[in-house]
C-alpha positions as CSV (number, residue, x, y, z in Angstrom):
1,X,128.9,115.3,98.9
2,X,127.8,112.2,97.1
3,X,129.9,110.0,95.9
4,X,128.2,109.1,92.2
5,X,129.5,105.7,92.4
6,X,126.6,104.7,89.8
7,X,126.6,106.2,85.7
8,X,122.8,107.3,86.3
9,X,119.1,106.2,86.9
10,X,119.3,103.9,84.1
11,X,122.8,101.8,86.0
12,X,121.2,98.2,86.8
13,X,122.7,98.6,89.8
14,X,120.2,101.3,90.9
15,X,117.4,99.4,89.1
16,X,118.2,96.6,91.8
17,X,118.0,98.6,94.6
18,X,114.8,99.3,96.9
19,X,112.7,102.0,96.0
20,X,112.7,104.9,98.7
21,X,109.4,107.0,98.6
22,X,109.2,109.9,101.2
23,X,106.0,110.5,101.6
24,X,103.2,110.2,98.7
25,X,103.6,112.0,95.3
26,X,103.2,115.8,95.3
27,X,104.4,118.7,97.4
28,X,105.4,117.0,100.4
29,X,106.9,114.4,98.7
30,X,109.3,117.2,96.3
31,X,110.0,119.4,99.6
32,X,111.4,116.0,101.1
33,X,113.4,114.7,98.0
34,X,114.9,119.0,97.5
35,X,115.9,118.4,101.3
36,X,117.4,114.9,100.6
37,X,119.8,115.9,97.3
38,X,120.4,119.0,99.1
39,X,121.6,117.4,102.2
40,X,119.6,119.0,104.3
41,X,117.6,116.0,105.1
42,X,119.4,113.0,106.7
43,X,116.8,111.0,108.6
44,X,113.4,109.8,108.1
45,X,111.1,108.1,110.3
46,X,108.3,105.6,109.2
47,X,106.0,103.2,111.2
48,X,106.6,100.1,112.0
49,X,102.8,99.3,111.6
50,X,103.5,100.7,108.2
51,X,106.6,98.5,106.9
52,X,104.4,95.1,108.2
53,X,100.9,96.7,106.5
54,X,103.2,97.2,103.4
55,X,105.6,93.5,104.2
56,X,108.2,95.7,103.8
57,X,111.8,94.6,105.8
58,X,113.2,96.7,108.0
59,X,115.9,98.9,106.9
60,X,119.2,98.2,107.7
61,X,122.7,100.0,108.2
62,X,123.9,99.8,104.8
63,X,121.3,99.1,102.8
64,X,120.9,101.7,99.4
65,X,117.7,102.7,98.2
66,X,116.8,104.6,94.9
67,X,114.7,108.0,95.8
68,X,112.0,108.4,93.8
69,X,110.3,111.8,92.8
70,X,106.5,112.6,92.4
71,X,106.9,111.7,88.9
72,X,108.5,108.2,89.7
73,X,112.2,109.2,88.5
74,X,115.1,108.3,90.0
75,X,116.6,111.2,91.2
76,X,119.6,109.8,94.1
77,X,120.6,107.0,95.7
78,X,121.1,107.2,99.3
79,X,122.6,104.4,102.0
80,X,121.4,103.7,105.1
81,X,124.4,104.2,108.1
82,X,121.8,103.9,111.3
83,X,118.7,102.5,112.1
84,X,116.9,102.6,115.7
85,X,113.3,101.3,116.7
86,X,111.8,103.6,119.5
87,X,108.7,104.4,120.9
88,X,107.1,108.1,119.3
89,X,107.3,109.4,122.5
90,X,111.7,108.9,122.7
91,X,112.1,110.6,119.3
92,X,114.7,113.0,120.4
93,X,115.4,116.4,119.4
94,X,118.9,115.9,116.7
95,X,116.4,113.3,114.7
96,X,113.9,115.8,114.3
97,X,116.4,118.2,113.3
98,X,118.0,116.4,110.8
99,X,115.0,115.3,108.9
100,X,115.5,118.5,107.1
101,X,112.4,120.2,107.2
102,X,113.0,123.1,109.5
103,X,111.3,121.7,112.8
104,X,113.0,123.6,115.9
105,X,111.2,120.7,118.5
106,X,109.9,117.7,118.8
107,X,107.0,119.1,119.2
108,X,106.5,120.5,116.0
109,X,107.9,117.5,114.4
110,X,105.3,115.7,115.9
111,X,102.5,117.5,114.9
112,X,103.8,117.8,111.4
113,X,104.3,113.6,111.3
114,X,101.0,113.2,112.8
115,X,99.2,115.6,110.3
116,X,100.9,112.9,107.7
117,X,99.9,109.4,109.9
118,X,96.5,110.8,110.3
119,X,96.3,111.0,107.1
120,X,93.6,109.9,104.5
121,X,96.1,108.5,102.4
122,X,97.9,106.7,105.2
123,X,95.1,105.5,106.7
124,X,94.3,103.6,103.3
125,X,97.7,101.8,103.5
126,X,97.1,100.6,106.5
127,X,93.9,99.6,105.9
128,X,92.3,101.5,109.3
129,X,90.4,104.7,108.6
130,X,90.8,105.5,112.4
131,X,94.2,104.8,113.1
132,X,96.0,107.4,115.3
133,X,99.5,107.3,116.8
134,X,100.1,107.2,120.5
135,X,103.3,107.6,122.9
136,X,104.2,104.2,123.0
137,X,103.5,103.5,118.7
138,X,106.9,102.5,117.5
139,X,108.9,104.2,115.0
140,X,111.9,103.4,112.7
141,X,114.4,106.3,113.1
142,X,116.4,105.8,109.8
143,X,120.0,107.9,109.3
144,X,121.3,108.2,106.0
145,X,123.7,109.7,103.4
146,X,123.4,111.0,100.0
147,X,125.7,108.3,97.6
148,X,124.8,109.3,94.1
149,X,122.7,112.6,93.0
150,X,120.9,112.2,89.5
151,X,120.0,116.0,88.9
C-alpha cells in the first residue's frame, strides 16, 4: 500500500524526481505500469550498456523515481530499496517472479527480456543494430516499492 506522501503529479517534489519509463510507450509499457500501481510488479531489470548509452546513473537504494505512462503522465512514484549488478546468466528465479508479469522461469523471463533487448527500438538507443545479449552481459536487478499512486 503506498504511502501518498506527495498531493499529486503536479507536487514539485515529484517534478524533481527522475523519470522512470518501463519499457517504450505502448502495450508493454501500460501492462508494466498496471503491474507496478497494482503491486504486482516489484523489480525491473535494465542494462547496464543501456544506463551508459543513455549517461544515465545507476540507481540506488533509496532513490524515487516518477513512473511515467505511454502518454507521459505521472501516474506513481516508487522508491528504490535494492539494487544488484549481475551477469544475465545469475538472474535468479524470485527476480523474475516479482517483475510482475507472470513468468514461471527464468527461462521464460529471458526470452521475454531478450525479445525487448533485441529489439528495433532498443537497438536504436544503443546505437548498434546488431547488439545481442549474452551470459555474461550485465544487468541491474532493481527492487522497489510503490510510495505514492496517482490514479
Amino acid at each position: 500500500m503506498s504511502e501518498q506522501p506527495y498531493s499529486g503529479p503536479d507536487d514539485p517534489r515529484v517534478a524533481a524526481l527522475r523519470v522512470e519509463q518501463f519499457a517504450f510507450p505502448g502495450p508493454l509499457r501500460d501492462r508494466l505500469v498496471g503491474a507496478v500501481l497494482s503491486g504486482a510488479k516489484t523489480s525491473t531489470t535494465g542494462l547496464v550498456t543501456e544506463y551508459e548509452a543513455e549517461d544515465e546513473p545507476v540507481p540506488r537504494a533509496g532513490t524515487r523515481s516518477a513512473v511515467v505512462d505511454s502518454a507521459g503522465r505521472i501516474v506513481a512514484v516508487t522508491e528504490t530499496t535494492e539494487v544488484r549488478i549481475v551477469r544475465l546468466d545469475e538472474v535468479d528465479l524470485q527476480h523474475a517472479l516479482d517483475e510482475g508479469e507472470g513468468y514461471a522461469t527464468v527461462a521464460e523471463w529471458r526470452a521475454g527480456h531478450e525479445r525487448f533487448w533485441h529489439s528495433d527500438e532498443l537497438c536504436a538507443v544503443l546505437g548498434d543494430p546488431d547488439f545481442t545479449v549474452e551470459d555474461d552481459t550485465r544487468v541491474i536487478l532493481e527492487r522497489f516499492r510503490l510510495v505514492a499512486d496517482f490514479r
